[in-house]
C-alpha positions in Angstrom: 0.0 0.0 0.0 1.3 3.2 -1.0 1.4 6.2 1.4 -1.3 7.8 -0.8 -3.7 4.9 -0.4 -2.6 4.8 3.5 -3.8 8.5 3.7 -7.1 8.2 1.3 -7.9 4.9 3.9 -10.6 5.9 6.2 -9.7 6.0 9.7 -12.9 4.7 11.1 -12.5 0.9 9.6 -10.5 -0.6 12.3 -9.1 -4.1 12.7 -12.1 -4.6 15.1 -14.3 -3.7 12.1 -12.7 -6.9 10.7 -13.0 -9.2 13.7 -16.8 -8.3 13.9 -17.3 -9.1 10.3 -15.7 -12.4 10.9 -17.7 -13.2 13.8 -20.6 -12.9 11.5 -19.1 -15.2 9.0 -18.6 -17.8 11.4 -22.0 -17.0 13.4 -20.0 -16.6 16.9 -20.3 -13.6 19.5 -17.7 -11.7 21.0 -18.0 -14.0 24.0 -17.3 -17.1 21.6 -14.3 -15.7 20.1 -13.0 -14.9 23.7 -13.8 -18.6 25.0 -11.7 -19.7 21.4 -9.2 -16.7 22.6 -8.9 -18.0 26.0 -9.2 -13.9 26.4 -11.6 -12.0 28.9 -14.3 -10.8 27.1 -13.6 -6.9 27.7 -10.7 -7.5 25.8 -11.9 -8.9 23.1 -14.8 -6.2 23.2 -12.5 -3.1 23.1 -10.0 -4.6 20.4 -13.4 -5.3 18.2 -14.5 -1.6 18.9 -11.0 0.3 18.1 -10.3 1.1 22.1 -7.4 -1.3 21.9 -5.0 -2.4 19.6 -4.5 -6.3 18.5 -1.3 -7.4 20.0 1.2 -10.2 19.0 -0.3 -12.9 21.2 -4.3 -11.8 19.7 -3.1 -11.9 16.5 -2.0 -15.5 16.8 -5.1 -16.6 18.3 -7.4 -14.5 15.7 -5.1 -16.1 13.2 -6.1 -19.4 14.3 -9.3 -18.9 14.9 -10.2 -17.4 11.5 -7.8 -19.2 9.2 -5.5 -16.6 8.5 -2.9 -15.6 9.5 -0.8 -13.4 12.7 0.8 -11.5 9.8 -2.3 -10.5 8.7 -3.8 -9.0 12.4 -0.6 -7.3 13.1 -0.2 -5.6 9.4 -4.0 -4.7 9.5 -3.1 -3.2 12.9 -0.4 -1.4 12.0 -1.4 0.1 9.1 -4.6 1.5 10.8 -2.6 3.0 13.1 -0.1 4.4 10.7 -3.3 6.1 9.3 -3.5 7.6 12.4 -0.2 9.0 12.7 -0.6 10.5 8.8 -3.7 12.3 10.3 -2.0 13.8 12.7 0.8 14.5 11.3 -1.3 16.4 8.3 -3.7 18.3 10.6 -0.7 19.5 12.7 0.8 20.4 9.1 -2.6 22.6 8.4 -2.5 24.2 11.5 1.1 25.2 11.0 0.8 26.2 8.0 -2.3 28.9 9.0 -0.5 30.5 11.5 
C-alpha cells in the first residue's frame, strides 16, 4: 500500500471492524471468540470496537481462529494506526501552516 492509499484509507475501519465481520461469518459472539481466545471478554470487546490495539499474542489466536494468519492481524493493525499517525501529522501540518 502506497502512502497515498494509507492517507485516502478511512480511519474509522478498524481491525475490530474486521473481527466483527468475521464473527458474523462464522456465526460466533464476542464471548465465543473470547472462549476460542482463551481472552476475557472486555478485551476482546475493546479490540473489536478500536479502544485497543490487537497485540502479537491476539493476532496469533485471531489467526487461528479465522484461518488466517498473525501477519495478517498485526499488518491490518499497524497500518490502521499508521493512518492515524498520517492524520496527525497532516492536521498539525494545516495548522502550521495557517499561523
Amino acid at each position: 500500500m502506497t502512502n497515498a492509499e494509507l492517507q485516502a484509507e478511512p480511519l474509522k475501519r478498524t481491525p475490530g471492524d474486521l473481527i466483527k465481520e468475521e464473527l458474523v461469518k462464522h456465526g460466533w459472539t464476542q464471548a465465543d471468540l473470547a472462549a476460542v481466545l482463551d481472552r476475557p471478554l472486555p478485551v476482546v470487546n475493546a479490540i473489536a470496537c478500536g479502544r485497543t490495539g490487537i497485540t502479537p499474542k491476539t493476532a496469533v489466536g485471531l489467526g487461528a481462529a479465522f484461518g488466517t494468519s498473525a501477519e495478517f492481524w498485526l499488518k491490518k493493525e499497524s497500518a490502521y494506526r499508521l493512518r492515524i499517525y498520517l492524520a496527525r501529522e497532516r492536521r498539525n501540518d494545516q495548522r502550521g501552516s495557517t499561523s
